[in-house]
C-alpha positions in Angstrom: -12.9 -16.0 -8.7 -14.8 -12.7 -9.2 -17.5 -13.6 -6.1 -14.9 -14.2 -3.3 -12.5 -11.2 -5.1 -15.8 -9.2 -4.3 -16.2 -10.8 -1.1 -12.9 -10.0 0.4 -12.4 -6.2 -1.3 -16.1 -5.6 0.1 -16.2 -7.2 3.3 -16.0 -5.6 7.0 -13.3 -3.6 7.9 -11.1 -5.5 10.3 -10.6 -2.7 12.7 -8.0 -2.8 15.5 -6.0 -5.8 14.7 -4.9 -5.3 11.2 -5.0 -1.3 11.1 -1.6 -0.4 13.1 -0.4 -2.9 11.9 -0.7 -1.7 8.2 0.1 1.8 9.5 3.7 0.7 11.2 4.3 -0.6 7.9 4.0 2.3 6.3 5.6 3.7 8.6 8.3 1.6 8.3 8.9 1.9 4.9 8.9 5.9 4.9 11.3 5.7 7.7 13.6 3.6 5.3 12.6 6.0 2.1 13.6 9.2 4.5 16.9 7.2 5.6 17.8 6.7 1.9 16.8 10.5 1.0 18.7 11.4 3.6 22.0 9.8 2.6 21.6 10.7 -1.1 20.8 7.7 -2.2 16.5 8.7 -2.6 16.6 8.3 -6.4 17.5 4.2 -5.9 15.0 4.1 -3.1 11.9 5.1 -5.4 9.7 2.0 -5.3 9.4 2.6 -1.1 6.9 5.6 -2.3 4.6 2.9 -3.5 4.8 0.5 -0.3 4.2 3.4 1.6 1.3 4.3 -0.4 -0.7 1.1 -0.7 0.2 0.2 3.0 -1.3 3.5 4.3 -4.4 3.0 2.4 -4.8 0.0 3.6 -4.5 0.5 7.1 -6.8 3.8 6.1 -9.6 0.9 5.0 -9.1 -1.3 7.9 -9.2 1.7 10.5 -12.8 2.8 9.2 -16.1 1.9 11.2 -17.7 -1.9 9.9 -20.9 0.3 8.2 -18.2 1.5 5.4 -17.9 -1.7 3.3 -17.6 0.5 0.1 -15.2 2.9 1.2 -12.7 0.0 2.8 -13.4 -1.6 -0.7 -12.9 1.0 -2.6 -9.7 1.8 0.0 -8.1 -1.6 -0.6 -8.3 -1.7 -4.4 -6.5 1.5 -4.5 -3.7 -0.5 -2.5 -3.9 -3.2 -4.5 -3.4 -1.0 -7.5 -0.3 1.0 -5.7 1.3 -2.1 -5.1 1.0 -3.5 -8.4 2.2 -0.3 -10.1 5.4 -1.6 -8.1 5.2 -4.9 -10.2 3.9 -3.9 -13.2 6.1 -0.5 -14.2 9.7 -2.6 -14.9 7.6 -4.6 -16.6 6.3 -1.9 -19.0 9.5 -0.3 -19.4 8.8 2.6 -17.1 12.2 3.5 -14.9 11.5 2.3 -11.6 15.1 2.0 -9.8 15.0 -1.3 -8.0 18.5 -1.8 -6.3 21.5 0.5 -6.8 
C-alpha cells in the first residue's frame, strides 16, 4: 500500500482538468459557510471551514507546473489531513457541530 500511496501523493500535477474543479468546490462550500454565517447559524456550519480548506489545497497542488512533484505532494497530504480532521475530531471528542 505504501508504494502506490507514494505514487499517487507524488505523482504529476494534473493541471487544468482537476484544478477548477477543486477550486469551485471550495468555492462552493465557502459560499454555503458565508450563507450560514450570514443567517446566524455559522456556529452549526463549522465543519465547511475544513472542506474549504482541504479542497483549496488541493486544487492549489493540482494548479502547479508538472516539475513540482513535491510541493503538489506535500499540497495534497495537507488536504488529506484537513479532511480527516473533519472525520477524526467527533471521534476524539473534540466539538465539531455536525447538523443543528
Amino acid at each position: 500500500m505504501v508504494p502506490y500511496l507514494s505514487e499517487v501523493l507524488f505523482n504529476e500535477p494534473q493541471g487544468r482538468p482537476l484544478a477548477p474543479v477543486q477550486f469551485g468546490a471550495s468555492f462552493l462550500f465557502s459560499s454555503m459557510f458565508v450563507y450560514a454565517w450570514s443567517v446566524g447559524e455559522a456556529g452549526a456550519a463549522r465543519w465547511l471551514l475544513f472542506l474549504v480548506v482541504g479542497t483549496a489545497l488541493s486544487g492549489a497542488a493540482e494548479s502547479l507546473p508538472e516539475n513540482r512533484r513535491r510541493a503538489a505532494g506535500a499540497l495534497r497530504f495537507a488536504g488529506v489531513l484537513a479532511l480527516l480532521a473533519l472525520v477524526v475530531a467527533p471521534l476524539a471528542g473534540f466539538a465539531v457541530v455536525i447538523g443543528g
